[in-house]
Kinemage of the C-alpha trace (Angstrom):
@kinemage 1
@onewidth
@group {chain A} dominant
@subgroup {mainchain}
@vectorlist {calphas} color= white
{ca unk a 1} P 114.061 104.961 47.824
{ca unk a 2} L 117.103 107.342 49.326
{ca unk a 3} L 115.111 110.156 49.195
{ca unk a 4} L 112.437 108.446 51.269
{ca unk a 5} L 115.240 107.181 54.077
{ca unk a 6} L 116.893 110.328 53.781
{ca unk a 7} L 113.753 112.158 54.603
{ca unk a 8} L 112.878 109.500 57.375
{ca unk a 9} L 115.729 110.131 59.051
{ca unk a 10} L 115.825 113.813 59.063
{ca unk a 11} L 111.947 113.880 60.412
{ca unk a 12} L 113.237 111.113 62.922
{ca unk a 13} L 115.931 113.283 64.142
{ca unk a 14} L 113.937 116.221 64.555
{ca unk a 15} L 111.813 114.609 66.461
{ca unk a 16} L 114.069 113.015 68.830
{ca unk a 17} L 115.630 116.438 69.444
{ca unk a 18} L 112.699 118.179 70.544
{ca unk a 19} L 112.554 117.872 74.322
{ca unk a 20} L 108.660 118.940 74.830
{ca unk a 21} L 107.639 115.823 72.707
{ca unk a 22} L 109.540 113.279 74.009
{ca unk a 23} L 108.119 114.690 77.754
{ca unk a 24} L 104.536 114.635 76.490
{ca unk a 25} L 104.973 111.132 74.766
{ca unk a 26} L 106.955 109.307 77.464
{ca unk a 27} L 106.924 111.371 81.261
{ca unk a 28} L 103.332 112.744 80.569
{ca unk a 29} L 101.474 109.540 80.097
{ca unk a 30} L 104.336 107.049 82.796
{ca unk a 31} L 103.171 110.172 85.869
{ca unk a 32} L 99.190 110.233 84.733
{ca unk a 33} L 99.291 106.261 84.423
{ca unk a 34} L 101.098 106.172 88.370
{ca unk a 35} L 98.530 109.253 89.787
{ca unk a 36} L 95.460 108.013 88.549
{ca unk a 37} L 96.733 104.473 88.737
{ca unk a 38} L 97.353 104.852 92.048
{ca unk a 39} L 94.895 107.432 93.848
{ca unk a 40} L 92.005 105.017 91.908
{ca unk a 41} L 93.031 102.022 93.095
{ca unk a 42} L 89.983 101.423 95.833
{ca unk a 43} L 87.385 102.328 92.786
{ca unk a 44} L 88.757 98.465 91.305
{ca unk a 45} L 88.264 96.890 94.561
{ca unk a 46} L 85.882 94.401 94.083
{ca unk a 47} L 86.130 93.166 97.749
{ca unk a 48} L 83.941 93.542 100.129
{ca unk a 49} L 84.669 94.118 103.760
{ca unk a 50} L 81.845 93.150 105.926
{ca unk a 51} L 83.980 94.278 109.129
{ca unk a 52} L 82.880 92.924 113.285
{ca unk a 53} L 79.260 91.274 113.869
{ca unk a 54} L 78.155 92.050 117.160
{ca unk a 55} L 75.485 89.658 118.506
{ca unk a 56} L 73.589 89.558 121.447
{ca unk a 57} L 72.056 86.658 123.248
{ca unk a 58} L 70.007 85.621 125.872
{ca unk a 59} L 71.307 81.942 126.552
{ca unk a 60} L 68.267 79.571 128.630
{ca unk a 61} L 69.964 76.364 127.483
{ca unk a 62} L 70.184 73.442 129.946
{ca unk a 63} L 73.526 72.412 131.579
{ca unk a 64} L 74.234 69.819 128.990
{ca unk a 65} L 74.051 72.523 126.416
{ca unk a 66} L 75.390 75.177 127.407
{ca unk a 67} L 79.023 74.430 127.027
{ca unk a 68} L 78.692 73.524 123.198
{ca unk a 69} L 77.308 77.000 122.537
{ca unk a 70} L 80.405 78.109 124.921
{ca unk a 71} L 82.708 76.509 122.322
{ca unk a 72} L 80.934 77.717 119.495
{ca unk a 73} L 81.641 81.056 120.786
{ca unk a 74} L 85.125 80.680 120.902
{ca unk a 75} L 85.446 79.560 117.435
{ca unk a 76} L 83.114 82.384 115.775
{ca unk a 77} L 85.220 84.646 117.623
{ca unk a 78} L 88.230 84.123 115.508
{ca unk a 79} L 85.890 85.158 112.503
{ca unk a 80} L 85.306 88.666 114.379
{ca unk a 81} L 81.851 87.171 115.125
{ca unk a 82} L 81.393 88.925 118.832
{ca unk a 83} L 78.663 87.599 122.003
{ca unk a 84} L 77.632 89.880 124.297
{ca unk a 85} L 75.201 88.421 126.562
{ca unk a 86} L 71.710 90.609 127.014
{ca unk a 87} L 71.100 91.884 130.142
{ca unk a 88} L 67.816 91.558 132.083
{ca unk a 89} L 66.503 95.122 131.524
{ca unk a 90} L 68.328 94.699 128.070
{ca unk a 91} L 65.218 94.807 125.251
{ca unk a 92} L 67.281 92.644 122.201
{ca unk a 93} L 64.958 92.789 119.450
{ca unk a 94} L 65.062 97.340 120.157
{ca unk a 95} L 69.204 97.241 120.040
{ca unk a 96} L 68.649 95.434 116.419
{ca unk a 97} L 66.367 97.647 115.245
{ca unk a 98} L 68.314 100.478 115.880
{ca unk a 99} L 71.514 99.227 114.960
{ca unk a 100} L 73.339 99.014 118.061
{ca unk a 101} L 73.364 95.388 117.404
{ca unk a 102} L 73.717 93.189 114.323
{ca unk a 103} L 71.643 90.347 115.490
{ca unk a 104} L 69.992 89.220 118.632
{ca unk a 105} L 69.823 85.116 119.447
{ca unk a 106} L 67.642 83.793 121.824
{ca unk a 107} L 68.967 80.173 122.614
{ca unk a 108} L 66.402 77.832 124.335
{ca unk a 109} L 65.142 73.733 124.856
{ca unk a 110} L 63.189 74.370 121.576
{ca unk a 111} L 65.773 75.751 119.088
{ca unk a 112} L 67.164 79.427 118.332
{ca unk a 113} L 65.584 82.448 117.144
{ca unk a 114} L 67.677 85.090 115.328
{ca unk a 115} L 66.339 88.449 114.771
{ca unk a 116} L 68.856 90.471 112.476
{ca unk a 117} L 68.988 93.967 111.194
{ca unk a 118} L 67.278 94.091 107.596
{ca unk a 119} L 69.420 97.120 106.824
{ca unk a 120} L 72.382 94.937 106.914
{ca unk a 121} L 71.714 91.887 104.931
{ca unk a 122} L 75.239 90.880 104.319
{ca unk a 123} L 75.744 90.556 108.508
{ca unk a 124} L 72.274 88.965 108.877
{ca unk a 125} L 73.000 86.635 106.215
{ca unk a 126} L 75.972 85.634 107.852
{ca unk a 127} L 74.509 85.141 111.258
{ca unk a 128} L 72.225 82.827 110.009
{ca unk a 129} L 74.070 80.888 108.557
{ca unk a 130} L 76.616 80.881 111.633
{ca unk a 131} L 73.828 79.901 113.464
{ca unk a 132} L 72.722 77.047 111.258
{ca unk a 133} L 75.997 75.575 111.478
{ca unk a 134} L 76.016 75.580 115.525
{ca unk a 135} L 72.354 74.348 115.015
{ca unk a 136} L 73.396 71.530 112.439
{ca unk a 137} L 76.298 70.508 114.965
{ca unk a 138} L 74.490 70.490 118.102
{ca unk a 139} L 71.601 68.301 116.401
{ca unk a 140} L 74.668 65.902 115.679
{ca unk a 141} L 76.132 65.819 119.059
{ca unk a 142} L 72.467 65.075 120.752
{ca unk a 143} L 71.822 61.994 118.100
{ca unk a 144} L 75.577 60.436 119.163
{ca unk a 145} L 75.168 61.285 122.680
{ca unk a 146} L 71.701 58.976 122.641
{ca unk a 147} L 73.813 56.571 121.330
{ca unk a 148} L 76.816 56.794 122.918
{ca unk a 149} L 77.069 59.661 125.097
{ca unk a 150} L 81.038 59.441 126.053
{ca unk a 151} L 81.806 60.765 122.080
{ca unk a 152} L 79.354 63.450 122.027
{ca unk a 153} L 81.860 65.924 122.208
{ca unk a 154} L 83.378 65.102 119.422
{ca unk a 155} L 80.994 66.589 117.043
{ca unk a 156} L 82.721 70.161 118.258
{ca unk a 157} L 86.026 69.496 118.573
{ca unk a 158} L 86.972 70.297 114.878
{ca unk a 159} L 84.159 72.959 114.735
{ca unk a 160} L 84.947 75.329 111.636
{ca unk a 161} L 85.739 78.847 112.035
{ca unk a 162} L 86.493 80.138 108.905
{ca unk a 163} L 83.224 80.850 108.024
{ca unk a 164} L 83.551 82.432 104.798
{ca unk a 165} L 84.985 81.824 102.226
{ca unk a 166} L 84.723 83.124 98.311
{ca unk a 167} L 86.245 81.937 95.463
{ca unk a 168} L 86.212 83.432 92.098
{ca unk a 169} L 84.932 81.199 89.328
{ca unk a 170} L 87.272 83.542 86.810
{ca unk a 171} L 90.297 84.522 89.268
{ca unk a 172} L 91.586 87.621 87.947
{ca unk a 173} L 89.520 87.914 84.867
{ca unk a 174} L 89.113 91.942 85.603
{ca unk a 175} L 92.211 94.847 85.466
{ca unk a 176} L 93.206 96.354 88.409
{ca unk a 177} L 93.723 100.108 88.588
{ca unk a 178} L 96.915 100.182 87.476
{ca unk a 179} L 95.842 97.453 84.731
{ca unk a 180} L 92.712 99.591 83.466
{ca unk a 181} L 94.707 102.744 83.258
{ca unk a 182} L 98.127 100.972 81.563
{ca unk a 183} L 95.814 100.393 78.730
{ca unk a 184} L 93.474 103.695 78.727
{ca unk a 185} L 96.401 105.974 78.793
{ca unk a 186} L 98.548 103.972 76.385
{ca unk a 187} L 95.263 104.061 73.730
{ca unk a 188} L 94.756 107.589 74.735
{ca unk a 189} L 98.498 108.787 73.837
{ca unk a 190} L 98.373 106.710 70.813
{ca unk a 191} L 95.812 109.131 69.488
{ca unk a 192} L 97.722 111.922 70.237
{ca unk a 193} L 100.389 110.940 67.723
{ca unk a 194} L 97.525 112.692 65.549
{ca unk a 195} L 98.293 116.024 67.307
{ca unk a 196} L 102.178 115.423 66.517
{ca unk a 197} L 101.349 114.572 63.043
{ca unk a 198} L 98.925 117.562 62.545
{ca unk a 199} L 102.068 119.285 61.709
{ca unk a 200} L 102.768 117.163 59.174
{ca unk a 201} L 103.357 120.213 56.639
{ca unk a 202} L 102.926 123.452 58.557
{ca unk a 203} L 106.755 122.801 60.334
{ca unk a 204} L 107.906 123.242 56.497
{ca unk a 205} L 105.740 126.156 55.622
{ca unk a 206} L 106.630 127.735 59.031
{ca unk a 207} L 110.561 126.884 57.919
{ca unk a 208} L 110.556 128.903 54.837
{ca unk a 209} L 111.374 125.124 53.517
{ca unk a 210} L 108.448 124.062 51.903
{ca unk a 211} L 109.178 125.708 47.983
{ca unk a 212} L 113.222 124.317 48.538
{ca unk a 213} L 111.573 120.437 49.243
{ca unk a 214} L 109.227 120.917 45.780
{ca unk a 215} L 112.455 122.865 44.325
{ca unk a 216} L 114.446 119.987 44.959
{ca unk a 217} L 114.579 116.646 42.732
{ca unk a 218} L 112.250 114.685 45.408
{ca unk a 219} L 108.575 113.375 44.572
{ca unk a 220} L 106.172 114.540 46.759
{ca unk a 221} L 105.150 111.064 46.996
{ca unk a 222} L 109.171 110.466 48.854
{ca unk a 223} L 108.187 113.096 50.827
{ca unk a 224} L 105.115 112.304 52.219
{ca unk a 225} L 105.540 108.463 52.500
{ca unk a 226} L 109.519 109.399 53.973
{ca unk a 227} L 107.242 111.895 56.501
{ca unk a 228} L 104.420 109.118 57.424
{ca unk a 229} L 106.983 106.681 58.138
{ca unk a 230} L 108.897 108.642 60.390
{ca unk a 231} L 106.063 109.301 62.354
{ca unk a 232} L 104.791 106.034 62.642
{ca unk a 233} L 108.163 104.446 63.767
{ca unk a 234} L 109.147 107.495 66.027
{ca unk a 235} L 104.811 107.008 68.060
{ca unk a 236} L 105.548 103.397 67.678
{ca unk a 237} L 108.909 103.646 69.534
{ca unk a 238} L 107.209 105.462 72.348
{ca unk a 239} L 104.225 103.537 72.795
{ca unk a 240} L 106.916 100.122 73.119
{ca unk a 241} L 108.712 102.615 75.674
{ca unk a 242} L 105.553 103.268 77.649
{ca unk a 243} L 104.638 99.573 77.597
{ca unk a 244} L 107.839 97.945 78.976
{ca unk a 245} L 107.926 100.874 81.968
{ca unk a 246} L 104.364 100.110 83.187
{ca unk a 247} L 105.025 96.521 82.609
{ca unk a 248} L 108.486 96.256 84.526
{ca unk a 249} L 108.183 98.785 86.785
{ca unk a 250} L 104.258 99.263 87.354
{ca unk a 251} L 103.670 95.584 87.253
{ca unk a 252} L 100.443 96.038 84.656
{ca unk a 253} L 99.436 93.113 83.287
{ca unk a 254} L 99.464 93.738 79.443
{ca unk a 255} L 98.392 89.566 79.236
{ca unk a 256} L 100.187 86.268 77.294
{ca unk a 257} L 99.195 88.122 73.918
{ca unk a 258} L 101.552 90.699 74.406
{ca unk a 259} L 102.635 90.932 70.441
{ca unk a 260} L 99.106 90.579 69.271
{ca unk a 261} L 98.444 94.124 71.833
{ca unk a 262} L 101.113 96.098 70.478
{ca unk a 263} L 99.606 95.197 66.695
{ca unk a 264} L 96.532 96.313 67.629
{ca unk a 265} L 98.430 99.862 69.010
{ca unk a 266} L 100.249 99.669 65.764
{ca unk a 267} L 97.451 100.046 63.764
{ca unk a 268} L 96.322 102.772 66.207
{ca unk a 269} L 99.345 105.106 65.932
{ca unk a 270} L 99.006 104.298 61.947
{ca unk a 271} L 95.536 105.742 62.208
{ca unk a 272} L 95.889 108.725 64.285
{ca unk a 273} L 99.096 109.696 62.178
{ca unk a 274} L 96.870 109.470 59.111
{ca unk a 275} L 93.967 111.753 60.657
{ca unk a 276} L 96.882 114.411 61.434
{ca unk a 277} L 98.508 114.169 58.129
{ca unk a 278} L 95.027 114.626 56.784
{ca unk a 279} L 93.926 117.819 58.844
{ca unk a 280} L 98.300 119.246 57.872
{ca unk a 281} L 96.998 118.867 54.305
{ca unk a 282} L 93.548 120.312 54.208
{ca unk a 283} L 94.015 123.098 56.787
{ca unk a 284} L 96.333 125.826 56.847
{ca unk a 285} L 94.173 127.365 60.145
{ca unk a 286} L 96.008 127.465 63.247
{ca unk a 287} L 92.572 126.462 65.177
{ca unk a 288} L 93.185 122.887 63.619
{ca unk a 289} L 95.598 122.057 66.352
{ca unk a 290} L 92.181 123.327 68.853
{ca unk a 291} L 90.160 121.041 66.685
{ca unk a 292} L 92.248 117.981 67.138
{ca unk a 293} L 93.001 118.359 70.523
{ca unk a 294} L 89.360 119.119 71.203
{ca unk a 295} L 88.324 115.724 69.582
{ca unk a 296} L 91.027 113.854 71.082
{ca unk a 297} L 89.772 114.796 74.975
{ca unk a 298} L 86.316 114.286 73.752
{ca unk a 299} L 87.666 110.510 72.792
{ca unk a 300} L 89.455 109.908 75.676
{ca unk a 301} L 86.811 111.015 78.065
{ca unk a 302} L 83.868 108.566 76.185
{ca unk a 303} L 86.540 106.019 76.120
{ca unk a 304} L 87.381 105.802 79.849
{ca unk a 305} L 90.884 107.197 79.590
{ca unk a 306} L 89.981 109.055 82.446
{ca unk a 307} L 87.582 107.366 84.497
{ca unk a 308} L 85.390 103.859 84.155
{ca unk a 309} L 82.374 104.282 83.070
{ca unk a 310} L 80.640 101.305 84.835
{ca unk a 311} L 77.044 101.787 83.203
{ca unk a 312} L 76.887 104.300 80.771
{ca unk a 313} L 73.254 104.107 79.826
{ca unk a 314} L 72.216 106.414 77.345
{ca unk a 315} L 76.035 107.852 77.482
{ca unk a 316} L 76.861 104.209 75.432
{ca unk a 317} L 75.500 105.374 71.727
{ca unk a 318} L 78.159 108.230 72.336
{ca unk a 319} L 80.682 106.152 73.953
{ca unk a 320} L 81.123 104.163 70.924
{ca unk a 321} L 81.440 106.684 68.244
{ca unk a 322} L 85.488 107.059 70.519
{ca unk a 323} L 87.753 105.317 68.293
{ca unk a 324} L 89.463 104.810 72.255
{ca unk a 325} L 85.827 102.532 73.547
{ca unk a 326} L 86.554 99.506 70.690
{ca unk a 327} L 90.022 100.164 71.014
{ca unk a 328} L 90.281 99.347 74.706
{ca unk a 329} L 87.431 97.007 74.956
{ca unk a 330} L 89.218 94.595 72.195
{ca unk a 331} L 92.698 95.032 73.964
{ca unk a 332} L 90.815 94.245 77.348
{ca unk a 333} L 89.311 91.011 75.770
{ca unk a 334} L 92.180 89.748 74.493
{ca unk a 335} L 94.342 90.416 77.614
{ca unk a 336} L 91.217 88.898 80.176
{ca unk a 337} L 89.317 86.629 77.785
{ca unk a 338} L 92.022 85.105 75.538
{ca unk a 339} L 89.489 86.617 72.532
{ca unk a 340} L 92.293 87.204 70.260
{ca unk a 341} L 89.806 86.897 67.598
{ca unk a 342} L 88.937 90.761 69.016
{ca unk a 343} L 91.826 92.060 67.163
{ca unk a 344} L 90.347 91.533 63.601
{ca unk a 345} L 87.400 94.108 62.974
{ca unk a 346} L 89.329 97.003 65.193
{ca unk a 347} L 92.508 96.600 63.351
{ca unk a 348} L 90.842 96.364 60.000
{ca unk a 349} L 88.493 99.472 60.913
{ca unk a 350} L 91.694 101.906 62.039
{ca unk a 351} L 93.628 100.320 59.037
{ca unk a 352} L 90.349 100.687 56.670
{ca unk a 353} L 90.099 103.827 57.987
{ca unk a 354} L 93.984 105.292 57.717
{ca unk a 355} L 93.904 104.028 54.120
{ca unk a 356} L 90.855 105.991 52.783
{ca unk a 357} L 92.377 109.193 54.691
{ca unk a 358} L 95.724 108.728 53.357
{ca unk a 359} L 94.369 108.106 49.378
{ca unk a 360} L 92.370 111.304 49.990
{ca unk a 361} L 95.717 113.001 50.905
{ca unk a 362} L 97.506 111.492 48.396
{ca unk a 363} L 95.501 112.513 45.763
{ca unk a 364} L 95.070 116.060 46.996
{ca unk a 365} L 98.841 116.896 47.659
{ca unk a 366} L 99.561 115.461 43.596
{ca unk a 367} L 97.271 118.059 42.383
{ca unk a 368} L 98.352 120.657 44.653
{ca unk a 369} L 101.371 123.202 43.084
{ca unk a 370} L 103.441 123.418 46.563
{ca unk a 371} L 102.982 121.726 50.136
């Protein structure tokens, strides 16, 4: 057991010391997280900005009328809703129809007739129902002013003018930019602790120290469980670094499941250390650092480190052979949907996973004569 501590501390140390990985693990991933976080942010916009409504009208209501359509004006107004009144050589329905206008309203004794740009239907919708409203109102005022003509006004003195409004059935039930890339990059830079851990064995061989460690009176069991640990704690350590930044500083909202997150990380950082302990022992070729890296861009890219894949089609049968697409879809559902039962198969299939890689190992470095 002190062989194993002594040996987790030494690779711990080591670690620590080197300058380029605690960059790459900590700065690297806190900058990419900010740029992309920030230069993205309109791409996770979901609202929509409809902008001014220009309407023109040719008004032939009587006297009586005319001053409730007056008012109406003034209170669509405030909703950027803006009358110009056609002119006699003006032809309406020919400014619609080639957009110089978003709607044209002919008001007479027999009702209104809207004509709106089909181009547009967002504007047109919201002219007619603008226009319904007035319609609605004015139908009110004429049946109270039959009855009782001094309160006929009344039907437009608290006239609406917030026309629209929207209201999310599941308020902020999708990330944000800085949200979606908190988790992408943190799941992404998980998997590179399979990079780190690639060199699992080569540092020694590299060292001249690899025949003093089998020399010495240390299992190669201490050695590689006192290695695998080290890793693991030193990736872990960064990844609860990387976290607390983006959710102090950044504001990203990691969810009220925090704990059950980082286990699902955990088991993340335990199986890309195993995949780079397992290409250390099986290849001495210095391409296998090419390889890894190779397979870890090809990962991150299907698994939306760098962009969101919105509908990936026939791109989804490839997107889910990335360990990063069920990684980030289960951390997503448990942070939005409260699924915390979305933890189970992911953590089981990276633990499943780590645990057949690492027996392989195992067995392979016993019957091995050196490292």
């Amino acid at each position: 057991m002190s062989s194993i501590l002594h040996i987790l501390k030494k690779e711990v140390i080591t670690v620590f010391r080197n300058k380029r990985t605690l960059i790459f693990m900590l700065a690297f991933p806190l900058v990419l997280m900010l740029v992309l976080g920030s230069a993205l942010s309109n791409a996770f916009d979901k609202t929509v900005s409809v902008g001014e409504i220009h309407v023109l009208y040719k008004n032939d209501l009587n006297k009586d009328a005319a001053p409730y359509f007056h008012t109406f004006q003034q209170y669509a107004e405030k909703s950027d809703i803006h009358f110009e009144k056609a002119g006699k050589n003006t032809d309406g329905l020919k400014e619609v129809k080639l957009g110089n206008a978003d709607g044209y309203a002919v008001l007479n004794g027999h009702g209104i007739r809207l004509y709106t740009n089909g181009r547009n239907s967002i504007k047109g919708s919201i002219l007619e129902g603008v226009f319904s409203a007035f319609a609605d109102q004015y139908n009110l005022a004429a049946e109270v002013m039959k009855t009782a003509p001094e309160k006929g006004g009344a039907a437009f003195e608290k006239i609406k003018h917030n026309y629209i409004q929207t209201e999310s059935l599941l308020p902020n039930k999708e990330p944000g930019a800085m949200d979606y890339y908190a988790i992408v990059i943190t799941t992404m830079i998980c998997l590179y602790a399979s990079l780190g851990s690639s060199a699992f064995m080569q540092v020694e061989r590299t060292r001249k120290t690899a025949d003093r460690l089998i020399a010495a009176p240390v299992r190669k069991s201490s050695i590689f469980i006192g290695k695998l640990f080290a890793d693991v704690l030193v990736y872990t350590a960064c990844i609860a670094l990387i976290i607390i930044v983006s959710k102090v500083v950044y504001k990203a909202n990691w969810g009220n499941h925090l704990p059950l997150v980082f286990l699902v990380l955990l088991t993340e950082i335990i199986l890309s250390v195993s995949i780079g302990i397992g290409v250390s022992i099986f290849s001495k070729s210095a391409a296998t650092g090419a390889i890894l890296n190779l397979f870890i861009q090809l990962s991150a890219f299907f698994g939306g480190a760098y962009f969101k894949i919105e509908n990936p089609g026939k791109l989804q049968a490839v997107m889910d052979l990335s360990p990063l697409t069920w990684i980030n879809q289960a951390i997503t559902k448990i942070i939005y949907n409260n699924d915390l039962s979305a933890a189970t198969p992911v953590a089981a299939a990276n633990l499943g996973i780590a645990l057949l890689i690492l027996f392989i190992s195992v067995t392979a470095l016993q019957k091995r004569e050196g490292l």
